[in-house]
C-alpha positions as CSV (number, residue, x, y, z in Angstrom):
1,X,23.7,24.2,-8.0
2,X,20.0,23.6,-7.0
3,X,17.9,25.4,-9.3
4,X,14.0,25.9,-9.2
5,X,13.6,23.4,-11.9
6,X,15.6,20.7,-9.8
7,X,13.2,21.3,-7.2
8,X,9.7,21.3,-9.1
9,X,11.6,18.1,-10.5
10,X,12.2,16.7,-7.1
11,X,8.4,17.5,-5.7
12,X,6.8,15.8,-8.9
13,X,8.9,12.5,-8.8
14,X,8.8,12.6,-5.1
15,X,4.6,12.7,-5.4
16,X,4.9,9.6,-7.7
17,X,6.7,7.5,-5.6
18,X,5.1,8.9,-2.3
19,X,1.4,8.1,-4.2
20,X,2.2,4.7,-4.2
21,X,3.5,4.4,-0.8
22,X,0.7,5.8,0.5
23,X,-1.8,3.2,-1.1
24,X,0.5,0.5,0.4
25,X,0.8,1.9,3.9
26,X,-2.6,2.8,4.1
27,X,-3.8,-0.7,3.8
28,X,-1.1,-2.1,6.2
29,X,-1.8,-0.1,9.0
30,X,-5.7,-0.4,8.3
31,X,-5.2,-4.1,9.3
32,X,-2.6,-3.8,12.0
33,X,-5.1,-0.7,13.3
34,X,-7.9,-3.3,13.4
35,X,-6.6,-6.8,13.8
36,X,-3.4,-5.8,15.2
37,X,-1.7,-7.8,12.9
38,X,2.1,-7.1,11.6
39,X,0.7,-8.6,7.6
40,X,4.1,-9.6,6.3
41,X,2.0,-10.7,3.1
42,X,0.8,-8.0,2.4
43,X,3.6,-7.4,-0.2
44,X,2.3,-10.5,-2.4
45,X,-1.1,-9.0,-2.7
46,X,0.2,-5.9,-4.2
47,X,2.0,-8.6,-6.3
48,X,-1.3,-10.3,-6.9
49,X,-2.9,-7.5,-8.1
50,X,-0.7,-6.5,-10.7
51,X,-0.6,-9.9,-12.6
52,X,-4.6,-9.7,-12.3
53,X,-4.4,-6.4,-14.4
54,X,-1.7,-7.7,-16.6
55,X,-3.8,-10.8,-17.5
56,X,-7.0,-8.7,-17.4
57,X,-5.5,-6.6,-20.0
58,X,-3.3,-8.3,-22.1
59,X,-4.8,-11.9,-22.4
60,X,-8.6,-11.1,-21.9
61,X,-8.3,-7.5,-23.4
62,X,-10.1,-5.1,-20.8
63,X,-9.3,-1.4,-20.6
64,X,-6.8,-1.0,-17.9
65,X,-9.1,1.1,-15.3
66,X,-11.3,-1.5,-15.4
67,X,-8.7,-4.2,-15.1
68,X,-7.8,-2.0,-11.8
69,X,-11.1,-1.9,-10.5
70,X,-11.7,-5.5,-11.1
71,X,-8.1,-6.5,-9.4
72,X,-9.2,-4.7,-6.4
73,X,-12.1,-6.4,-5.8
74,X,-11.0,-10.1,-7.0
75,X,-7.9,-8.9,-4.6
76,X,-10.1,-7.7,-1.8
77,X,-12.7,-10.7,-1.9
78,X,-9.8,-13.4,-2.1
79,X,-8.0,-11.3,1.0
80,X,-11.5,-11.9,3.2
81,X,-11.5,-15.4,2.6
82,X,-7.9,-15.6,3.9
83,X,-8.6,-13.5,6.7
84,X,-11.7,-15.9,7.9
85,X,-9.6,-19.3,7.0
86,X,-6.1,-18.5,8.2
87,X,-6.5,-15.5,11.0
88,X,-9.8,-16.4,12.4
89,X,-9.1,-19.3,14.0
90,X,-5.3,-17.6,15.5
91,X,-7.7,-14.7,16.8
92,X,-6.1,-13.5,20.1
93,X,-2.7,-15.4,19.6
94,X,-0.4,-12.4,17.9
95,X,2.6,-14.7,17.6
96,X,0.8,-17.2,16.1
97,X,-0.9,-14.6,13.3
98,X,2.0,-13.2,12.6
99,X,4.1,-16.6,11.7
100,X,0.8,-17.5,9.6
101,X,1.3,-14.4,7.9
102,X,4.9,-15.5,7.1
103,X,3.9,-19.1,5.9
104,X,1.1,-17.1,3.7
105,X,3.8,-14.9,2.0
106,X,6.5,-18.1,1.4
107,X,3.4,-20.0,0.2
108,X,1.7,-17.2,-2.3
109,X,5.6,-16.6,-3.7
110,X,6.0,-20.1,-4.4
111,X,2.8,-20.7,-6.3
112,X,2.9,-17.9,-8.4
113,X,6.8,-18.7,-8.8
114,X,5.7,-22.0,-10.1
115,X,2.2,-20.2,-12.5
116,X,4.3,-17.3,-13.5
117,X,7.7,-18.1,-13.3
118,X,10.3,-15.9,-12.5
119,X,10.5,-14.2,-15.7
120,X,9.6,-10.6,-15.6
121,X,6.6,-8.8,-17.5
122,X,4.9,-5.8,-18.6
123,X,1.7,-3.8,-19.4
124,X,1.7,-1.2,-21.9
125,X,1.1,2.0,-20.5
126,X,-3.0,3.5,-21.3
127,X,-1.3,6.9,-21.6
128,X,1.5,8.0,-23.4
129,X,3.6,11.3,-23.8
130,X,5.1,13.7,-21.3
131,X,4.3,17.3,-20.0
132,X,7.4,19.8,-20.9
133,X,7.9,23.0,-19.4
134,X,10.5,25.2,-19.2
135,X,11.5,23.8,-15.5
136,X,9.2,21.0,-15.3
137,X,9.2,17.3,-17.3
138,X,6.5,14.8,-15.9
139,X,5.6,11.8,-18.0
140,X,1.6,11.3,-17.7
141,X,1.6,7.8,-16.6
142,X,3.0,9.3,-13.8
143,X,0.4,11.8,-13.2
144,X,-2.3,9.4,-13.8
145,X,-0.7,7.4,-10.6
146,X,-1.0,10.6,-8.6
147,X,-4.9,11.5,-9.6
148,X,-6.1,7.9,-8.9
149,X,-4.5,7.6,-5.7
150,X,-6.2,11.1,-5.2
151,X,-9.2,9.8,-6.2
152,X,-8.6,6.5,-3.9
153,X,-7.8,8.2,-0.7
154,X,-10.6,10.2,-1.4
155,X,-13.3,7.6,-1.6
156,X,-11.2,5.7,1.1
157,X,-11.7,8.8,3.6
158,X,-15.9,9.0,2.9
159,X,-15.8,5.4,3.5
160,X,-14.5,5.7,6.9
161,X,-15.9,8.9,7.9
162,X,-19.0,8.8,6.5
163,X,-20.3,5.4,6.2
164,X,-22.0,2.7,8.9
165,X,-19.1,0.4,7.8
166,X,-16.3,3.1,8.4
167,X,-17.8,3.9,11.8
168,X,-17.9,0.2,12.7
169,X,-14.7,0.0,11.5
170,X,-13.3,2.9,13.7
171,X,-15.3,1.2,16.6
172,X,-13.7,-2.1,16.5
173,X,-10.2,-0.6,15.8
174,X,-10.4,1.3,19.2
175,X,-12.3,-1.2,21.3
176,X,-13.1,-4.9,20.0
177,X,-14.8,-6.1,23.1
178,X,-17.1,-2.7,23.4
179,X,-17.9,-2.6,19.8
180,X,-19.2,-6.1,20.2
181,X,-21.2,-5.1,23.2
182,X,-22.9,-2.4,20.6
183,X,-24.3,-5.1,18.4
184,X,-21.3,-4.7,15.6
185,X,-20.2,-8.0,14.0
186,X,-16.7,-7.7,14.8
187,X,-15.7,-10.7,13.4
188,X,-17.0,-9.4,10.0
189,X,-15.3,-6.2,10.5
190,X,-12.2,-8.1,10.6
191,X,-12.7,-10.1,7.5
192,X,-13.5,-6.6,5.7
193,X,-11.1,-4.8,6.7
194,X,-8.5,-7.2,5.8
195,X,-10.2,-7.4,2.3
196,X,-9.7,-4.2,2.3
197,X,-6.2,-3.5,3.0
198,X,-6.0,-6.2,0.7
199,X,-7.9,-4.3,-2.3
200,X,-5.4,-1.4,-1.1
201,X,-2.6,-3.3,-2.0
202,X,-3.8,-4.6,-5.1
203,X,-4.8,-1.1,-6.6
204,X,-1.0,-0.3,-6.0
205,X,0.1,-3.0,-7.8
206,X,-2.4,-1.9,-10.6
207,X,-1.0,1.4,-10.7
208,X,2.6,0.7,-10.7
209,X,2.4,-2.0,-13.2
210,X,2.3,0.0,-16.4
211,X,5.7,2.2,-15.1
212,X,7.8,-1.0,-14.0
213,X,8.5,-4.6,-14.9
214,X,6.2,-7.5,-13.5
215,X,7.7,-10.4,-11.5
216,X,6.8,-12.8,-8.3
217,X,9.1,-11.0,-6.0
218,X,8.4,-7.2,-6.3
219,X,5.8,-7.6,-3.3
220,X,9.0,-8.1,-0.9
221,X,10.8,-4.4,-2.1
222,X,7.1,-3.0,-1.5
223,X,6.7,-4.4,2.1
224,X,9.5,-3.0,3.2
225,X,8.5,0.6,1.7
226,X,4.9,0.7,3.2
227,X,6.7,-1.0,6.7
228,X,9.3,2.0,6.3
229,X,6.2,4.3,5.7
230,X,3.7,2.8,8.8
231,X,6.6,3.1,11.3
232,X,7.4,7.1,10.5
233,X,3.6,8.1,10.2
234,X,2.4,5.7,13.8
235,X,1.9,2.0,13.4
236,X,-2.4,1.9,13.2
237,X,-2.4,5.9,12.2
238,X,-4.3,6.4,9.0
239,X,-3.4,10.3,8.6
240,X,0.4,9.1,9.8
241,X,0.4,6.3,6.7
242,X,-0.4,9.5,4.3
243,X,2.5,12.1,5.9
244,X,4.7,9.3,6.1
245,X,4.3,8.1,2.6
246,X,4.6,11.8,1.1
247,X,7.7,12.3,3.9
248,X,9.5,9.4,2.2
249,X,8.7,9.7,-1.7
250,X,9.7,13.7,-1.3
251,X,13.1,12.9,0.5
252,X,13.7,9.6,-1.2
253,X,13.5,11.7,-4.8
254,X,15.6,14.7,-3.2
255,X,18.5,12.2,-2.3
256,X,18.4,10.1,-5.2
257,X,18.7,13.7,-7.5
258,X,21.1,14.9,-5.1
259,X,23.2,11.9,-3.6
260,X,22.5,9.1,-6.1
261,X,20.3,6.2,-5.8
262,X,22.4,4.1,-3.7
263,X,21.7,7.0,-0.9
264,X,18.2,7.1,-1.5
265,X,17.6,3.5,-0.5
266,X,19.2,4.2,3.2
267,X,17.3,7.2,3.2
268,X,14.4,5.4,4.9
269,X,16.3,3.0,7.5
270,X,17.9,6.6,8.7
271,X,14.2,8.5,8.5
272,X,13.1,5.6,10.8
273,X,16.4,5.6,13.2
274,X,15.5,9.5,13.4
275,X,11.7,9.4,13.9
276,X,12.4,6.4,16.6
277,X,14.9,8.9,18.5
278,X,12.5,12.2,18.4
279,X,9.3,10.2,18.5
280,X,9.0,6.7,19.5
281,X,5.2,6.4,18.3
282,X,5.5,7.6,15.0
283,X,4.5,11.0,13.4
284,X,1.4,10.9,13.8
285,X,0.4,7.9,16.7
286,X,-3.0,6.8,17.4
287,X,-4.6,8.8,19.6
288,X,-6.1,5.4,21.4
289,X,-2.0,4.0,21.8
């Protein structure tokens, strides 16, 4: 019997995992919406990002929102340079960007396999205890991954609504050659925005890292969540990465509570089969196709 605990319980887990999703799309389809590249490595710098907290913290001390902030931009910076050394050059050559994006993946697992090892780890939680209530249990680590990526998407949508850089931004994403024409440095515009989706990434690793175990692979399980996410909301669709991310994080927790896990994991391969058949372009497509 569903009861209306069960489905407060449901919404709440749901948020948690739909919080994250939504910081990983969101920076994948930022830099397929710009560079119209398919980022296969965009996993590892989720991955990236979490060891940078986890040494941040627990070798070098720092509080853990400031080991998140400083991931993000160590993250974001290192994800520029690869965007200028490794994409620049392939500019214009999709096939050739997205194998490089394959090599970059292989090559960032194997040198953190060999740095890290294999072995997992973990970061003490900076919050502690759970929220009771008659039909509601939410541990606050949890919550604390829902308000920041609040407060992320957020600053995220002033950014590109209200700044110079998120109007150039939206400029090159629906016209490269016109937005060049306008004076905009598109090929710096590419760099950031790929730091960006980058910094995205790695704030999602940040977040996540206190809740589960730490190792070289868990950028490959994320991938294919945010790749899950990007194809139901509209490959390049901001707004679609957000409904899409909620859309899976709310059904993969109803399934899981209802079905059992094992169910929950083909939730989203049957969400996509579904959205493909009702709505080829996604949820919410780009308006600009």
């Amino acid at each position: 019997m569903i009861t209306t605990s069960t489905i407060a319980q449901i919404l709440v887990n749901g948020l948690t995992s739909g919080a994250f999703y939504v910081l990983m799309a969101l920076g994948f389809t930022l830099i397929f919406g710009i560079l119209r590249l398919v980022n296969f490595a965009h996993g590892e710098f989720y991955m990236l990002g979490a060891f940078v907290v986890y040494h941040l913290t627990t070798q070098l001390g720092l509080d853990y929102f400031s080991a998140v902030a400083l991931s993000a931009l160590v993250i974001g910076l290192a994800g520029m340079m690869v965007e200028k050394t490794v994409f620049a050059p392939l500019r214009g050559r999709e096939l050739s960007m997205l194998m490089s994006a394959l090599g970059l993946q292989i090559a960032i697992q194997g040198v953190m396999a060999v740095v890290e090892g294999v072995d997992g780890f973990s970061i003490p939680s900076p919050v502690s205890g759970v929220y009771r209530s008659s039909w509601l249990a939410f541990p606050y680590e949890r919550l604390l991954v829902v308000g920041l990526t609040i407060v992320v998407l957020a600053g995220f949508y002033l950014l590109i609504k209200h700044s110079t850089l998120g109007k150039s931004l939206r400029a090159v994403a629906q016209d490269g050659e016109a937005a060049l024409m306008q004076g905009i440095p598109v090929n710096r515009v590419y760099a950031i925005a790929f730091g960006l989706g980058a910094a995205l990434a790695a704030i999602a690793g940040g977040l996540i890292a206190p809740i589960f175990s730490l190792h070289v692979y868990m950028g490959q399980a994320a991938l294919l969540k945010a790749f899950i996410v990007v194809i139901l909301g509209g490959l390049g669709s901001i707004p679609g990465a957000v409904v899409g991310g909620l859309l899976l994080g709310v059904a993969e927790s109803a399934f899981a509570t209802l079905f059992g896990g094992l169910t929950a994991e083909m939730l989203g391969f049957l969400l996509i089969m579904g959205v493909l058949l009702w709505k080829p372009t996604g949820i919410l497509a780009r308006a600009d196709g």
